[in-house]
N, C-alpha and C positions, 0 to 999 in steps of 0.2 A: 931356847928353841923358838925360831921364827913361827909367829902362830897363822893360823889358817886364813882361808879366806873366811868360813864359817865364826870363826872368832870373833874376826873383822867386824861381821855382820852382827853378832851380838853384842857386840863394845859397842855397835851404832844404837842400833835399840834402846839399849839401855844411858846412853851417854845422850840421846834427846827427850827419852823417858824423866830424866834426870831433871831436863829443861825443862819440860811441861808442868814438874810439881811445884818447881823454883818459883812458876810465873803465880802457883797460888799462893806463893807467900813464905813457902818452906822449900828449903831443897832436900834432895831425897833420904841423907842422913838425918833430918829435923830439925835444923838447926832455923832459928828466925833469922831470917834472912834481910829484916829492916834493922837488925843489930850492927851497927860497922862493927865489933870485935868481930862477927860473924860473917864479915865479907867477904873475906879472904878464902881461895881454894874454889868459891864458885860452883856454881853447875858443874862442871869440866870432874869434879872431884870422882864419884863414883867409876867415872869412865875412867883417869886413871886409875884407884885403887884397884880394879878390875883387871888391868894392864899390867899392875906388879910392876918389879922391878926394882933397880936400886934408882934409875933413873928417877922414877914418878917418884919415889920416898924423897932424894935428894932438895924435889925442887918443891913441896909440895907448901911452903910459903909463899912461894911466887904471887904476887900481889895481882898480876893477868890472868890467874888461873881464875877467875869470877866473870873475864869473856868471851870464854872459849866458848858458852854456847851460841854466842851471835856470828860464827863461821859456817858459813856458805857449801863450802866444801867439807866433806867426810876427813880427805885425810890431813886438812889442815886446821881441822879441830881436833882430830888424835897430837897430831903435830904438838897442839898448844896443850892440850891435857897433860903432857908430860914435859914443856918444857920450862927453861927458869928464868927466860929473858927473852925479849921481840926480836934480838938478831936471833933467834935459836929457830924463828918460823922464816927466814928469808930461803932456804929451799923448796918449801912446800906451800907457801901463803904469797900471792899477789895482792898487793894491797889494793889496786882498780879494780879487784874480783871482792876483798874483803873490807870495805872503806869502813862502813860499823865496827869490823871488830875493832883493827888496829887505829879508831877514833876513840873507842874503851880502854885500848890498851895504853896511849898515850894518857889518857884522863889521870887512868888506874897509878901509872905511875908518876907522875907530878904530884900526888896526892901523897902517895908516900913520902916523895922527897920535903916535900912539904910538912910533915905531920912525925916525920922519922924523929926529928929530936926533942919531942914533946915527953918528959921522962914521964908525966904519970898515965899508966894503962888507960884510966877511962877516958884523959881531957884526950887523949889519944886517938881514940874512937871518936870523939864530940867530934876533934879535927877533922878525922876524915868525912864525917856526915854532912862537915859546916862547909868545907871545899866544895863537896859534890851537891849542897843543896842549899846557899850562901840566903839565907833571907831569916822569917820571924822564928820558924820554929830553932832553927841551929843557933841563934841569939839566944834566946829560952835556954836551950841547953848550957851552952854557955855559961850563963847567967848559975842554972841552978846549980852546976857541978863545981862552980867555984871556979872555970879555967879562965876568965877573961883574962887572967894576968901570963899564963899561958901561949896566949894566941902569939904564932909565927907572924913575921911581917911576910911570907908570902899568902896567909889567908887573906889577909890586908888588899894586896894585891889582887886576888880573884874576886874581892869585893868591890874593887875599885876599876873592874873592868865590867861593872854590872852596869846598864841604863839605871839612873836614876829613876824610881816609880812615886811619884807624884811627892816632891820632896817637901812640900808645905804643910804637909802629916807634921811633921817635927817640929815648926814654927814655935812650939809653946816650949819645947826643950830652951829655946833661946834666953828666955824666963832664967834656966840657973846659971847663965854668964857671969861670970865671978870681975869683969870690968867693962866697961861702956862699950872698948873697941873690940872685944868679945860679940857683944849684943847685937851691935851696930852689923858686924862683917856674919851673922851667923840669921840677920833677917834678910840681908840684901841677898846673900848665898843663896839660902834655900828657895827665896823666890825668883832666880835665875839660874840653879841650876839644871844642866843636863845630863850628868851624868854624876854616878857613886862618888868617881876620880874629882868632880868639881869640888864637891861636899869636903870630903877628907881633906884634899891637899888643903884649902883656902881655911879650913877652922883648924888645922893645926896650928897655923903661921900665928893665926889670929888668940886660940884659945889653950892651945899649949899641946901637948902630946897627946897621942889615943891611950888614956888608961882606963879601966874599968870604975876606979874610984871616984872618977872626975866627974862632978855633977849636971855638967853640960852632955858630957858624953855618955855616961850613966841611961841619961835619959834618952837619948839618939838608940840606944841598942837595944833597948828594951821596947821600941817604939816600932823598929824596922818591920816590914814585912814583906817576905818572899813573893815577887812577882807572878799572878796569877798565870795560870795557860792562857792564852787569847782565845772569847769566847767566838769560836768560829759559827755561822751559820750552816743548816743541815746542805744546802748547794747555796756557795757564795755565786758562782757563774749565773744560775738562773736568778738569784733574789736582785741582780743588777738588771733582769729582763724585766723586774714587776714596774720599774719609771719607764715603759712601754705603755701600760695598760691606757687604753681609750677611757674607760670613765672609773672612778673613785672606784668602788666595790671590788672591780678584779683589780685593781691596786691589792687593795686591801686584803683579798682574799690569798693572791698570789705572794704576798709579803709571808703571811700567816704559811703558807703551806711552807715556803724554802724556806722558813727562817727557823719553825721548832714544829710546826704541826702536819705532820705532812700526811701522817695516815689516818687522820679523820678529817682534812680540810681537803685533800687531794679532790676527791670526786666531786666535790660544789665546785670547786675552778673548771674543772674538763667540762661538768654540763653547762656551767651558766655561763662560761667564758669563753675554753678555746674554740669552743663549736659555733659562735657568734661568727656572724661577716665583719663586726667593726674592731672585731681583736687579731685581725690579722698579722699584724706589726709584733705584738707578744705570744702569738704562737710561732711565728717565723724564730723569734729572740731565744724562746725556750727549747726547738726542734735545733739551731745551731749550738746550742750547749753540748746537746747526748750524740745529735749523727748530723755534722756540720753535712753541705755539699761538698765532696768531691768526685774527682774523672773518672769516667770508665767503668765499663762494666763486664764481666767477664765469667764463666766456668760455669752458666746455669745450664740447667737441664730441661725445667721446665720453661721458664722464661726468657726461653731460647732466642726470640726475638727483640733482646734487650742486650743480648752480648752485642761483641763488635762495635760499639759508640766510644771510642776512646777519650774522648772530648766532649761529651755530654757528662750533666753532674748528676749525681744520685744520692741521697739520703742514707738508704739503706740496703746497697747491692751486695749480699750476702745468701750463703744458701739455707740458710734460715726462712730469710723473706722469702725466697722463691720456695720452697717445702709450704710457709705460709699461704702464699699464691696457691701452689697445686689445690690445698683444700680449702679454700674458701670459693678459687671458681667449681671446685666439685660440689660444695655444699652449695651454692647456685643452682647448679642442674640438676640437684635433684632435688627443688622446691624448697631450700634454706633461704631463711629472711634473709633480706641485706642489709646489713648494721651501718647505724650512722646517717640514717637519716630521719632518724626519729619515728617512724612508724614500721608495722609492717609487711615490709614491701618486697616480694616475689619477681623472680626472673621470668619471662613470659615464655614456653616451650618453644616459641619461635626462633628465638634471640641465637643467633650463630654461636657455637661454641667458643671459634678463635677470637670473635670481639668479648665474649664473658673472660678469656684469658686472657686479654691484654687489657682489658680494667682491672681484673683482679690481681697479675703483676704491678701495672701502673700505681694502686695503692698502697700495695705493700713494698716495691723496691722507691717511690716516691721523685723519681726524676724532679730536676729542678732547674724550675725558669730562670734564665742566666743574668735577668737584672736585676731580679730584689730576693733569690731564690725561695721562692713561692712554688708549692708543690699546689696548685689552685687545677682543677680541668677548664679549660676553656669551655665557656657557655655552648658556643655551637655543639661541638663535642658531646660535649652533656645534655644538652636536647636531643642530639639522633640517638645517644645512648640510650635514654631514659624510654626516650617516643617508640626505638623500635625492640628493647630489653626488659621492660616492666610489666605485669599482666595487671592491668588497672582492670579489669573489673572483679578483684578483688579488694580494692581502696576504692572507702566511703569517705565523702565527705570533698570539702574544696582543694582538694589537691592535684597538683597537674605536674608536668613535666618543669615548666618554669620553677614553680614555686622549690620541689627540690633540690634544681641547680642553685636556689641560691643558696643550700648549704655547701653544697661543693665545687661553686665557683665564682670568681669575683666578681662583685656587683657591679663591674659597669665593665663593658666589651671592652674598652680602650687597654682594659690593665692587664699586667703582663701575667700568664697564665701555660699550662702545658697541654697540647696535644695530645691524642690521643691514637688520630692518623699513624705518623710514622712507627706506630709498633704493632700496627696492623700486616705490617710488611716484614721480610728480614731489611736488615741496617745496609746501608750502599755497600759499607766495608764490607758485608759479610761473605765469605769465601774467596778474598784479595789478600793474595800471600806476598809478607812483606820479608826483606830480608832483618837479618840480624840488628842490624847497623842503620836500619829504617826506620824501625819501632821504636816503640816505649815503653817502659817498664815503671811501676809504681811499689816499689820495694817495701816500703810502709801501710800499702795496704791489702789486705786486712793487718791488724797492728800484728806481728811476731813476735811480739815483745811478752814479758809475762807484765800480769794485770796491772804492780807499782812499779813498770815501768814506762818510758815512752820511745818512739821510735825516730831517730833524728838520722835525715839523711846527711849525706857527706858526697854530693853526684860524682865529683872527679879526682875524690881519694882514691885511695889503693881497697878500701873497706869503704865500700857505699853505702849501709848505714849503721847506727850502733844503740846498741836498747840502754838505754840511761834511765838512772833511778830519777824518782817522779813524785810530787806531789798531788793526792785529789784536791779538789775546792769545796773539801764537806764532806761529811758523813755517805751522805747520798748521789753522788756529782759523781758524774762518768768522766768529767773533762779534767784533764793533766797536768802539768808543767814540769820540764823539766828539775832537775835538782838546781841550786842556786840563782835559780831566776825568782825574781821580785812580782808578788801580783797585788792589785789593788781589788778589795772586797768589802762593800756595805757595811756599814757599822750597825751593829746592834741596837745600842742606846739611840742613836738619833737616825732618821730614817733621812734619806738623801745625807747623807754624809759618808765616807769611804776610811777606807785607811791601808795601809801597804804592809807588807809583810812578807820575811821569804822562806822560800823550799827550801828545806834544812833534812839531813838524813833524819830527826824527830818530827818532820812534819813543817808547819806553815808557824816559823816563829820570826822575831825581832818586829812584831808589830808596834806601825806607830802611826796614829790617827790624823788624817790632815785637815786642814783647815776647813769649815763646811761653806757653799759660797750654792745660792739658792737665787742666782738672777735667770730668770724665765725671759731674757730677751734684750737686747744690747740698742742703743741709742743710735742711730744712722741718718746724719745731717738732723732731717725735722721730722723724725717717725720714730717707732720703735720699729724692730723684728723680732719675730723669737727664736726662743735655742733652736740650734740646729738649721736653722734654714740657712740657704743659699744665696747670694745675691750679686751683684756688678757695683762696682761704683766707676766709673765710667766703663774702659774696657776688663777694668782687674775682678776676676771672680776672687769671692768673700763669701764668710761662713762667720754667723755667730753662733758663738758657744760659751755658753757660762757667762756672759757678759762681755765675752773678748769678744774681740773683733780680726779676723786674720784675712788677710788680703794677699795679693801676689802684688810684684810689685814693676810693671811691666810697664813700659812708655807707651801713653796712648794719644802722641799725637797724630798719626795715621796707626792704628790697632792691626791691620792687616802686614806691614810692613813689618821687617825683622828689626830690632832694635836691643841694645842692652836699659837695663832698668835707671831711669832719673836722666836717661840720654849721654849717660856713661862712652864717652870715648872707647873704640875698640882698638885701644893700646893695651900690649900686654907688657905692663912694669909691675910684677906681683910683688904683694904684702904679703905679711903672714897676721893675721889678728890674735887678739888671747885666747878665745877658746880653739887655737888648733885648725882654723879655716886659711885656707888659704885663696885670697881675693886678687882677680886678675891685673887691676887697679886700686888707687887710693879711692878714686872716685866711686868704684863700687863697694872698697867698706864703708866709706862712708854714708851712702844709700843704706847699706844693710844697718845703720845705724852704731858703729862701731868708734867711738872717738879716735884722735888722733894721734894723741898721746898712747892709744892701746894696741898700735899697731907697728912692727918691723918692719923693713924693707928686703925682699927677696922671700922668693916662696920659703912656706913650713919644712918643706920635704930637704930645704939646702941649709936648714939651720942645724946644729947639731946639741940637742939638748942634753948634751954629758961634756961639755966644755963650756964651765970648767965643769967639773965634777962635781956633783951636788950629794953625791953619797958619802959613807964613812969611810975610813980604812979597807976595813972586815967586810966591804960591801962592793958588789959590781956595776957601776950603771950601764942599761940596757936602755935603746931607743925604745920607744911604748907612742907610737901616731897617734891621736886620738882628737877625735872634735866634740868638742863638751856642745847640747841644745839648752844647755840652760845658764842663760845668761848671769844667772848669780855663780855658776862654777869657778870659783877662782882659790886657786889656779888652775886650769887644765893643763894638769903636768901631761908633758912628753916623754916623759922616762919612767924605767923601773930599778929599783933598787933592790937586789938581789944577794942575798950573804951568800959569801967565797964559801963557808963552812954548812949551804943548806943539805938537807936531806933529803938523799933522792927517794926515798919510800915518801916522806909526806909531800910533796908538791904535784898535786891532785889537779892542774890546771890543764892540764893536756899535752899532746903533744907538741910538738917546733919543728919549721924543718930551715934547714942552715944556708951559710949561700951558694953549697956545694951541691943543694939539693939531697943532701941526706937527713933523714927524718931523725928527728932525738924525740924520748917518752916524752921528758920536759923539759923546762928551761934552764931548771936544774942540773938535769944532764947535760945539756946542752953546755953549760958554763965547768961543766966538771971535765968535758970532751976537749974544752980548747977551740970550740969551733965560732963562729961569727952567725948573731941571726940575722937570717933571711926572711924572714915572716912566720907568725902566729898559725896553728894549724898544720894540719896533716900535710904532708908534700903532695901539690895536686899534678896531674896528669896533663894532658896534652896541649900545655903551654909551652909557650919560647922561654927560654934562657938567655935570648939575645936581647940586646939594650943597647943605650937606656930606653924607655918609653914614656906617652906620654898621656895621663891619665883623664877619663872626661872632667876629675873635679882641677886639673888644671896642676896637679904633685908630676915630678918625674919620679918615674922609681927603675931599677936598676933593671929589671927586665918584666915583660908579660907574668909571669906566676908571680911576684910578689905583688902586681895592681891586683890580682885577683887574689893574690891573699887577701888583700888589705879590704879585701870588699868591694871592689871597685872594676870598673872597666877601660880599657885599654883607646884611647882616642887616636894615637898615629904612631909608628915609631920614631926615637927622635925624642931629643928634649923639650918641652914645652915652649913655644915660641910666639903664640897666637889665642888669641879670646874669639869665640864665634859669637856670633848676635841672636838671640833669640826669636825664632820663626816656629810658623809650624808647619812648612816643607821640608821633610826629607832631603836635603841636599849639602852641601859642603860649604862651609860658610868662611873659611878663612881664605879665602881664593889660594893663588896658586904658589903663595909661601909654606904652604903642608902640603904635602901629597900625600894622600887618603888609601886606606887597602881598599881592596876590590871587597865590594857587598859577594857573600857567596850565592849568584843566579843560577838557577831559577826560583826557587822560593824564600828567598830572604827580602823582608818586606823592613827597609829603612827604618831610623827611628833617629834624630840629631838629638843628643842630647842637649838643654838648653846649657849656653856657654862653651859647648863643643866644638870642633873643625869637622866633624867628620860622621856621616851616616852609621848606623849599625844596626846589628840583625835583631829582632830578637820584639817581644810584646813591651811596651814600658806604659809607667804612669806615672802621674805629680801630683803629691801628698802633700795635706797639710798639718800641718799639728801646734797644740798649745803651747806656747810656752810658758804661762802661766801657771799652766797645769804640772807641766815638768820644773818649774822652780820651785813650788810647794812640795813639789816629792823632794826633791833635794834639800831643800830646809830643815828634810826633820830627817834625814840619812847622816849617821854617825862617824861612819870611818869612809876613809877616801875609797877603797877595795870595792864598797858597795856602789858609789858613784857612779861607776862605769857603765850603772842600769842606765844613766842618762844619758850616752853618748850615740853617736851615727853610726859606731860600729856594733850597740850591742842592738839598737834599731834594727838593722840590717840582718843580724843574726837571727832576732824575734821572725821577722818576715819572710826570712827562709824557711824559716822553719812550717809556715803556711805550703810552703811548695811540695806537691807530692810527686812530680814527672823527675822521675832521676835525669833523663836528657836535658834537663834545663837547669839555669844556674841563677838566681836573681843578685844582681849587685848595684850598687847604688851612689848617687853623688849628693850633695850640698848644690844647689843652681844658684845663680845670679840674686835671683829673688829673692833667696832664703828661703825657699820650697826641698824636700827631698825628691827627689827622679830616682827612680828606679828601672831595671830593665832587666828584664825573663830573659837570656839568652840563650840558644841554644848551644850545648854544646862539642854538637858533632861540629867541623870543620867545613861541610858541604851539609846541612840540615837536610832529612825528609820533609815534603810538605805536612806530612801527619806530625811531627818533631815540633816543627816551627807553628802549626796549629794547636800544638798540647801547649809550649810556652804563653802563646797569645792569651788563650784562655785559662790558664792559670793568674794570669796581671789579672784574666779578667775577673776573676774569683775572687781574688784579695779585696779588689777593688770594690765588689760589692760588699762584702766583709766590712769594708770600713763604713760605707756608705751606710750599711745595714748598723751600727756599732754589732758589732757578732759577739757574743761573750768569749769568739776568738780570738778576738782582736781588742776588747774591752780588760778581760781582765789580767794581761801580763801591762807590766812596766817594762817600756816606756810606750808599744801599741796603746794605752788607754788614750795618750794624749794627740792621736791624730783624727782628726775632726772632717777631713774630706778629702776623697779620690776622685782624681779626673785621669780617665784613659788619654794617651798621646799619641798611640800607633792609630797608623791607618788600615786595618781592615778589624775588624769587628767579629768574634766567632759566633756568638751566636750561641743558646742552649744546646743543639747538634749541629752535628759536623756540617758541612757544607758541599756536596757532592760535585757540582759543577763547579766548583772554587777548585777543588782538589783534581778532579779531572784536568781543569785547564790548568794547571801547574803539570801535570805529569806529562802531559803532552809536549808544554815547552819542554823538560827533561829528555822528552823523545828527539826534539828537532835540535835540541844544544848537543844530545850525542852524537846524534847522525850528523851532523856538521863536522 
């Protein structure tokens, strides 16, 4: 009898019921559940048994039945309750919906195959414990049950793909070497290896087989110990804000609060610190952790005079804040203190209602100054505020209207600060109806997503954005990152020292500590500087950081004139160098510093890195572009090697789309299809098909959507033929051997990329980044898969992912100088001026981001390692919109149509 829906509903109950007793330790029949004889059947059990059947009886060994309760979905955890193998959930279970479970379910079953032929019951159970939990306590067991002689060579194996954990623990094991070359090869090992695999393979060669008897080894196994969790900080993102702090103490205190003590240290940092004028810098660090700036503000009711700013930033435009606002300007009028400035201090019955509600908005939704965003009021502001909203003859004592502003505004007029004016008014926009195709839309904000996840847009897929599972930075840390992205986070034991680690569906593992490097200031001709500052050496602006020293690298015998770097001939005969660059000339790799020896002749994009074939049999090579930033990458392979025989449920990479333009799940499919790839990523929308073309970093690629797969931007149609000189006028630089598209007028404002032929639309800027910094990360990165954290595409992908205007695309090149260029494009075909002003001021956002180090831009890899932004377009947006800017664009629009 097919059962009810009421059944249904009880089998649910009861089958997460199930789950919730398991997590204390026992599942719901009472079985201990840290037993492996007891593993088996799982959570999932009750829900079957309940289900009946001969089906649940049949399978009710199934070794997966113990992860049915990490299913996402109701009826693909019924699904798994009763069934007796992972093809038996491919009707009812998506593996992108279910990644945890069928990560279990793969585990669950290795472990069997593994442990299956172990005849005696208990070493049985040890097996399965030692597989799933490879370190001191499963040696222990081991040990006491007598199995060592037991152990499969595939536990061997999962041990042997473990990071080595501080392998000089054993040094003394070397002591029972039974011959010198024993001794010799078992001290040199341990104090050079890396990994489990180093250790095993080199002392068997040397010391003879792994058997439990063997007194060298004997002692090795009894010594091991299971690699700790990484002790994370309560917010990683903020405790990277406390090397902000102005003086020692809120150092000190702010370390103390994000590191372990946060609710009894919390309140001495807020009063003795963030409320100071000289800790500006570390309250900006720690307010871009929880409610970074972003665009736009929209749907209040109260703070009705704060919609309509599309291009204004805001801290915290939510209707939270604005409910906030309604009653705090209530509690105002009717004789409620105003908090925060330290005494108290009353609204005067004089004081206009609408100016109490545009302060009391302004502090609670937080606008933010668009060069260092600084939610500061501007002094003048705050003197008419104070002068004509305070009822002072209730404050005794020396206080005036000055002295309060200087809690809530910068101490010297020069500095950039918010207004208070323009929300006195409605916003220019307000009651200017745009059409569909005019606006913007910020799809990621507010997040949509649920809490562990995040929200990643996709502007010109067919699915514009998609909620992806997500790592916190800490216990207490609001801020995100997606799943398999690498962040770098304060170390515990040493203070100024870091260490990398990545988002993993269990959280922030594979931590590995980098080198600590504590130079406060880098050597320049005959002076110092310190970290972080700015400076020229003749025309090249330069930043030191950490003690490096990064420069552009620009000809400055007239600085104004366009020129290539070192006075580089504007011949285009392209190389292709080893990490994956491709240079317009010999002469400019060799400026970029690239030997000569390490370089090909003809660009990267015309070599083909599957001939010959570098893979096996069993294996497909697939083109993989990629430009490696860190000069110890070697090799920066071009290709991927992909098995004839993978499995389309495990390849979790994304989708592909071919050169048909039809989208495959993945690459996998895609090679199970027969089809040829076109590029990485979702198939995008309102690009050409037609080619070839020819890209600003100087590649052809076979048409428009693949430059913009690739990350990149489209320079002219046509094969590449020409190197532009670098200027900073907007104009055409390879004269009239390229013919250039038409800029879309009226509102598209130029940008040449450096090295380009040809103007284009859109906001851009030029980054710079350590390479220092990115070679230490890579030194201590283990498998090539992970590397890819280092390259210009996964850069590129970090930094979109700052972007929240769906109308815009950011993509980006390698220049001349070895600088990164970037550029915000719009990607409507004829832009609106509001369009082409939301792209500007999103560069412009990044760019303070960097400038700021933002803990948005500090703690993912490889963002940590760029050290300085300089804007490159010509018009400038500004904290709000620009009303006469945008008037006189819609006008030309008037007189180009009437023409």
């Amino acid at each position: 009898m097919t059962p009810s829906f009421g059944s249904y509903l009880t089998l649910f109950v009861v089958f997460y019921a199930g789950s919730a007793l398991s997590d204390a330790g026992q599942d719901s029949i009472g079985r201990d559940r840290s037993r492996p004889e007891d593993q088996r059947g799982g959570e999932s059990e009750p829900f079957a048994a309940l289900f009946g059947g001969t089906e649940a009886r049949k399978n009710e060994n199934w070794v997966g039945r113990g992860c049915c309760h990490l299913s996402q979905n109701f009826i693909c955890g019924m699904k798994c309750a009763l069934a007796g193998s992972r093809s038996d959930l491919d009707a009812d279970c998506r593996q992108s919906d279910e990644l945890e479970l069928f990560s279990c379910l793969e585990k669950q079953e290795e472990s069997e195959r593994c442990c299956s032929n172990v005849t005696n019951e208990t070493c049985r159970g040890v097996c399965r414990t030692a597989f799933h939990n490879p370190g001191k306590q499963s040696s222990r067991k081991l040990s006491v049950n007598n199995c060592q002689n037991q152990m499969p060579k595939c536990l061997k194996t999962v041990a042997e793909a473990e990071s080595a954990e501080n392998p000089k623990q054993y040094l003394h094991c070397c002591d029972e070497a039974t011959s010198i070359e024993c001794l010799e090869s078992c001290r040199s090992t341990l104090r050079t290896a890396v990994t489990n695999q180093d250790i095993f393979d080199t002392l068997e060669k040397k010391c003879g087989l792994i058997l439990p008897h063997s007194p060298i080894w004997g002692c090795i196994m009894k010594t091991t110990t299971a690699p700790e969790p990484p002790r994370l900080p309560l917010d990683a993102a903020k405790l990277s804000c406390c090397y902000r702090a102005y003086t020692s103490n809120c150092k000190k205190l702010c370390w103390r609060v994000f590191q372990a003590d946060w609710e009894s240290a919390w309140s001495k940092l807020d009063n003795e610190c963030l409320s100071s004028p000289m800790e500006g810098e570390l309250r900006r660090c720690l307010d871009d952790s929880d409610d970074p700036c972003e665009p736009g503000c929209s749907g209040l009711s109260y703070c009705s005079r704060y919609n309509d700013r599309p291009t204004t930033l805001f801290r915290t435009c939510s209707a939270t804040a604005d409910n906030a606002a309604r009653w705090e300007a209530d509690h105002w009028v009717r004789g409620g203190v105003i908090t925060g400035l330290g005494l108290p201090v009353r609204a005067a019955p004089s004081c206009p209602v609408k100016t109490l509600r545009a302060a009391a908005c302004l502090f609670q939704l937080r606008p933010c100054e668009s060069r260092i965003h600084e939610t500061r009021l501007c002094r003048d502001d705050c003197l008419e505020l104070l002068s004509g909203c305070v009822d002072w003859s209730a404050i005794t004592g020396p206080h005036t209207a000055a002295t309060l502003c200087a809690k809530l505004s910068p101490p010297r007029q020069d500095m950039p600060c918010v207004s208070l004016k323009p929300y006195l008014e409605d916003s220019p926009e307000f009651g200017v109806t745009l059409l569909p195709d005019e606006d913007i839309t910020t799809p990621c904000l507010p997040n949509p997503c649920l809490p562990n996840q995040v929200c990643i847009l996709h502007p010109n897929a067919a699915k514009i954005h998609q909620c992806v599972a997500s790592c916190l930075l800490g216990e207490i840390s609001k801020q995100t990152v997606p799943l398999g992205t690498w962040v770098q986070v304060p170390r515990a034991e040493q203070q100024g020292c870091l260490k990398i680690c990545k988002c993993t569906l269990h959280g922030l593992e594979k931590c590995r500590d980098l080198n600590c490097f504590s130079f406060n200031s880098c050597w320049v001709q005959d002076r110092f500087v310190t970290h972080r500052s700015n400076f020229y050496l003749e025309c090249n602006p330069c930043t030191c950081f950490e003690g490096e020293i990064t420069c552009s690298r620009k000809s400055c015998g007239d600085f104004r004139a366009a020129s290539l770097p070192c006075d580089c001939p504007a011949h285009y005969v392209p190389v292709c160098g080893r990490l994956g660059v491709t240079f317009a000339s010999a002469c400019l790799a060799k400026c970029f510093g690239v030997r000569m020896n390490k370089i090909e002749f003809g660009s990267c994009s015309s070599r083909d890195p599957c001939t010959p074939d570098p893979c096996d049999s069993t294996e497909k090579c697939v083109r993989r572009p990629r430009v490696c930033l860190s000069n110890i990458h070697k090799p920066c392979a071009q290709h991927e090697c992909v098995s004839l025989d993978c499995d389309l449920r495990h390849d979790t990479n994304g989708p592909v789309c071919d050169k048909d333009n039809r989208e495959h799940a993945s690459l996998c499919a895609l090679i199970r299809a027969g089809a040829a790839l076109g590029y990485r990523g979702p198939c995008l929308q309102g690009c050409s098909l037609r080619g070839p073309v020819c890209g600003i970093n100087g590649e052809v690629y076979p048409n428009e959507c693949s430059a913009w797969g690739a990350g990149t931007s489209v320079d002219y149609v046509g094969p590449c033929i020409a190197v532009g000189l670098v200027g900073n006028v907007a104009i055409q630089r390879c004269g009239e051997i390229v013919q250039c598209p038409p800029l879309a007028a009226p509102n598209c404002i130029g940008v040449t990329p450096p090295g380009a032929c040809c103007p284009v639309c859109g906001g851009a800027a030029r980054l710079f980044y350590s390479r220092k910094q990115l070679d230490r990360i890579l030194h201590v990165m283990d498998e090539e898969l992970d590397r890819d954290a280092v390259t210009l595409g996964a850069m590129l992908v970090a930094l979109g992912r700052q972007i929240q205007v769906s109308q815009c695309m950011l993509r980006g090149a390698l220049t001349p100088e070895g600088d990164i260029f970037v550029i915000n494009q719009p990607l409507p075909t004829k832009p609106s001026a509001l369009q082409l002003q939301a792209c500007i001021a999103e560069i412009e956002k990044l760019v303070t981001r960097i400038s700021e180090r933002s803990p948005k831009i500090l703690a993912e890899v490889p963002l940590g390692s760029l050290t300085r932004a300089e804007i490159m377009h010509g018009h400038v947006s500004g904290s709000s919109s620009n009303r006469s800017w945008i008037a006189m664009l819609s006008f030309a629009m008037m007189l180009l149509l009437g023409s």
